[in-house]
C-alpha positions, 0 to 999 in steps of 0.5 A, spaced: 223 912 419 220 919 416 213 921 419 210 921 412 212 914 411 209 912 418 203 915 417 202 911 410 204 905 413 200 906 419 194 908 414 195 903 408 195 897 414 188 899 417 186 900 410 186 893 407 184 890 414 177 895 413 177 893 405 177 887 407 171 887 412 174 886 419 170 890 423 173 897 425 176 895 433 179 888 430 182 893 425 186 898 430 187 893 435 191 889 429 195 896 427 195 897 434 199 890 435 204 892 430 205 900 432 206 898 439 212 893 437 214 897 432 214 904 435 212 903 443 218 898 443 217 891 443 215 887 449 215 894 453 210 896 449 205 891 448 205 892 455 203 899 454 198 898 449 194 894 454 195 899 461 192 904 455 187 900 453 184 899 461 185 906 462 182 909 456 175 906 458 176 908 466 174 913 465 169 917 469 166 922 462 164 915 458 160 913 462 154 917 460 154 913 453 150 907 457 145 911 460 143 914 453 143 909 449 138 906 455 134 911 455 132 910 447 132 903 449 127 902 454 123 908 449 123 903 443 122 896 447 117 898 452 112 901 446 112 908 449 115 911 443 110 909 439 105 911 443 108 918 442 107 917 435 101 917 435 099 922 439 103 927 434 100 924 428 094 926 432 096 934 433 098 935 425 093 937 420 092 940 415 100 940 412 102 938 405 105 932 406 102 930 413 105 924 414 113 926 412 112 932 416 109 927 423 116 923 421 121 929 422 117 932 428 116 925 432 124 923 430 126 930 433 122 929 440 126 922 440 131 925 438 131 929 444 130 922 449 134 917 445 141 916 443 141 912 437 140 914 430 140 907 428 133 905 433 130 912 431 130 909 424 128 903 424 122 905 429 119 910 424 122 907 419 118 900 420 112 903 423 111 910 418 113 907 411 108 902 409 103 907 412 106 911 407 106 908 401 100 904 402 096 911 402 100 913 395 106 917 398 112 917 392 118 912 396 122 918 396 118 923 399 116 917 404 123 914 406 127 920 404 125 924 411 126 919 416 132 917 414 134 924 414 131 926 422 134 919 424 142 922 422 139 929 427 139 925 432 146 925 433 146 933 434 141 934 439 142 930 446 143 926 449 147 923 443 152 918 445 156 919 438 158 926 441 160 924 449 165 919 445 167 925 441 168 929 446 172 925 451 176 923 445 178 930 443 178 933 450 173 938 448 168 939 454 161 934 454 156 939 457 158 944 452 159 940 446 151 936 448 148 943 448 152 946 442 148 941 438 141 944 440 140 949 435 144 946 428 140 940 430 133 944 431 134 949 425 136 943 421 129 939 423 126 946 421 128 945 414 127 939 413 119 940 414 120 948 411 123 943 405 116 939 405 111 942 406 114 948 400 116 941 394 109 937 396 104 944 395 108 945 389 108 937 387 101 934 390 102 927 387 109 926 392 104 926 397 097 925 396 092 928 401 088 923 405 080 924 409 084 924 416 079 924 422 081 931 426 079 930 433 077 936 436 078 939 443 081 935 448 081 929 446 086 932 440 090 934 446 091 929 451 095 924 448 101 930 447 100 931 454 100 924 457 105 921 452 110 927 449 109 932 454 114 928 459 119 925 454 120 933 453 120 935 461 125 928 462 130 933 456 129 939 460 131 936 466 137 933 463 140 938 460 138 944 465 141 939 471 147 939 467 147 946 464 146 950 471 151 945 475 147 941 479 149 935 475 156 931 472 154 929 464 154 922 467 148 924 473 146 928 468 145 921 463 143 917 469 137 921 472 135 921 465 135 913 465 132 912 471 126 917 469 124 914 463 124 908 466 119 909 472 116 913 466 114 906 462 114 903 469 107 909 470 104 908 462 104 899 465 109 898 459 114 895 462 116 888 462 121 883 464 121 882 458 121 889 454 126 892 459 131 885 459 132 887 451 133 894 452 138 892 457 141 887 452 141 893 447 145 897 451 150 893 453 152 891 446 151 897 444 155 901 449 160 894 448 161 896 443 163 903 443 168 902 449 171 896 445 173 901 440 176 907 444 181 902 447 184 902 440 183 909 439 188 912 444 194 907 443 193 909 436 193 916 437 200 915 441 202 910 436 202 916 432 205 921 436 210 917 438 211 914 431 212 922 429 206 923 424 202 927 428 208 932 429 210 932 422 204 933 420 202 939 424 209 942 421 208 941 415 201 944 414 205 951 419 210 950 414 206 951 409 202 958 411 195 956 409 190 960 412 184 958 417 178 957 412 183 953 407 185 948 413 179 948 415 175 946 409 180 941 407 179 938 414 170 938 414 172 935 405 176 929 408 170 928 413 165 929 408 170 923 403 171 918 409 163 918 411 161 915 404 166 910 406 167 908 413 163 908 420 163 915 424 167 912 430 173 910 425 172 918 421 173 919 429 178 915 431 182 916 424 182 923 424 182 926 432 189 925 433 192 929 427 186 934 427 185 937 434 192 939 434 191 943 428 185 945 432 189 948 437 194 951 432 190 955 428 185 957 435 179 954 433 173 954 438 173 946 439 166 946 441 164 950 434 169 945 431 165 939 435 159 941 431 162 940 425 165 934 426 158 931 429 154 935 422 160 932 416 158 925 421 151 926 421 152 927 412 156 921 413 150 917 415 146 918 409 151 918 403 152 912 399 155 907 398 156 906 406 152 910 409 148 907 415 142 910 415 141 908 408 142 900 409 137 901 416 131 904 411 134 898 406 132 894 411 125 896 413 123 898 407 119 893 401 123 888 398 121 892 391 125 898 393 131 898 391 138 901 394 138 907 388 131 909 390 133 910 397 140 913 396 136 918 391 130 920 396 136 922 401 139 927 397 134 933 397 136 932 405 143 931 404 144 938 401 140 941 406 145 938 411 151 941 407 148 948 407 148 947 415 154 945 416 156 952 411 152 956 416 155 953 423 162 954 419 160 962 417 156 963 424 160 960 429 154 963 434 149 958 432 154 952 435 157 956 442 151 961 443 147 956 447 153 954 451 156 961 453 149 962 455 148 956 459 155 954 462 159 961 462 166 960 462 
């Protein structure tokens, strides 16, 4: 079979399954059944399939991705996070657009703590939005910046998401953690920049409200006793992990095991808040592992079934150069995100894209960052985006899905002007990690 025919067949298969709403690891471990046979050969190569899957998550590089997403978990079941809240709401005024402006700052810090998107939007979501509307901010300016924040949270470690997509693409976990700061920083920066500049050109977006300032060290205390320690928990992490002292893993782990002890000083943890964080993450993590089993049979699948290599001569063959190969590799990103999750985009993409990466010499940490900013715009473009069910959810029956797709698009486009600059400044994704890890 020639391998354009494969990959159709391959494709067309995994298509109509997702179409039909199957789950996405039920819909590769169905086309992994039958790539296995048809090109792994038979009995012989569902057993293969089987010894893949228990190798591919055995693996030491993964094992982070629980840790993370504890860390966000025991934040959020243990109400310290909320308390964080508090004590930036405090901090901030004076600020057009006072609330939005609490949401991307309080969103980036949990950024910082948590690995998940999804439960840094619920949270700020359900605790910020009625506030919001109920003091006259429009639904746009309210739900628009926390969907917007939760989709950066991917960037900035630790990020569960960027651990899978480093161990599935061979690209260094220190390097690809740490190369995320800076897009994930300055993408927040605009995000306030936007703001403050639309609602003091536009006042009724976000109406100003008699807020109580509290002076002197009561402002203050708060952001020491409830901010300042989730941000040194984020300094240890990434310092132990940048000078050496630690793997990713120990790194995650020291992280874990420090924001609970935090929770346990603040009196916030329960049996019962620490039993649901622990059931969080492990149907979480659950099901991040479940579908990496499928990935790397498929990814043989399709070298064995030729696609791969065909594919890679066929864009050799046809001379394009870089930039032409790499816009129409961030354009298929950009079209799969309004459609599919971010592990699928991954589990799709990774085995036809990175040996086209290491065909045109493309730095594959820079390359991971533009992976992880066309996955970030995934979250929040219609008519799948994740991020824009998640506020769907948490926000008044009165809002329609129109409203909240509209109230992310200033935020969307913002996203894409990041994505241009990394692809234009290569600097901004591989400074920090040059600088941190020296090769």
């Amino acid at each position: 079979m020639v391998w354009w025919l494969a990959a159709t067949v391959l494709f067309g298969i995994l298509s109509v399954l997702l179409a039909t709403g199957l789950p996405a690891a039920f819909a590769f471990l169905a086309i992994n059944v039958v790539g296995a046979w048809v090109w792994l050969g038979g009995d012989a190569g569902l057993v293969q399939m089987v010894r893949n899957g228990v190798a591919s998550i055995a693996s030491f590089s993964l094992t982070p991705i629980p840790f993370f997403v504890l860390m966000g978990e025991v934040l959020f079941h243990t109400g310290v996070a909320m308390k964080a809240i508090d004590a930036i709401d405090r901090l901030i005024a004076r600020v057009p657009g006072r609330l939005s402006v609490v949401a991307v700052v309080a969103g980036t810090v949990f950024s910082a703590i948590s690995g998940s998107t999804i439960a840094t939007t619920a949270l700020l979501g359900s605790l910020m939005l009625p506030e919001m509307l109920r003091r006259g901010y429009q639904p746009a300016m309210a739900m628009g910046p926390i969907m917007a924040i939760g989709g950066v949270d991917m960037l900035i470690p630790p990020s569960a998401l960027t651990v899978l997509l480093g161990s599935l693409a061979g690209i260094s976990i220190s390097r690809l953690l740490l190369a995320g700061i800076v897009p994930g920083v300055l993408l927040a920066a605009s995000f306030v920049g936007y703001i403050v500049v639309r609602t003091a050109l536009d006042p009724r977006l976000a109406p100003a409200f008699e807020h109580d300032e509290i002076r002197g060290w009561p402002r203050w205390r708060p952001l020491v006793v409830y901010v300042f320690p989730l941000v040194i928990i984020f300094v240890v992490v990434i310092v132990a992990m940048a000078a050496g002292w630690a793997t990713p893993t120990e790194s995650a782990a020291l992280g874990a095991v420090a924001t609970v002890l935090m929770a346990a000083i603040y009196r916030a943890l329960t049996w019962d808040g620490l039993l649901k964080a622990l059931m969080g993450t492990a149907a979480i993590s659950g099901v991040i592992l479940f579908i990496i089993v499928g990935a790397t049979t498929f990814s043989q699948i399709l070298t064995f079934s030729g696609a791969t290599s065909g594919l890679v001569s066929a864009v050799q063959g046809a001379r394009f150069g870089p930039a032409v190969v790499l816009a129409v590799m961030m354009g298929i990103l950009l079209v799969l995100g309004c459609f599919i999750d971010q592990v699928s985009m991954m589990l799709i993409t990774l085995p036809f894209f990175m040996p086209l990466v290491a065909l045109y010499g493309f730095d594959p940490v820079w390359f991971g960052v533009l992976f992880l900013i066309c996955m970030q715009l995934g979250l929040l473009t219609p008519p799948f985006g994740m991020l824009l069910f998640t506020m769907k959810s948490v926000a008044p029956r009165s809002i329609t899905m129109g409203q909240v797709c509209g109230a992310v698009t200033p935020y969307v486009i913002l996203g894409l002007i990041m994505l241009l600059l990394v692809a234009l400044i290569p600097a901004l994704a591989t400074w920090l990690p040059a600088l941190l890890i020296p090769k």
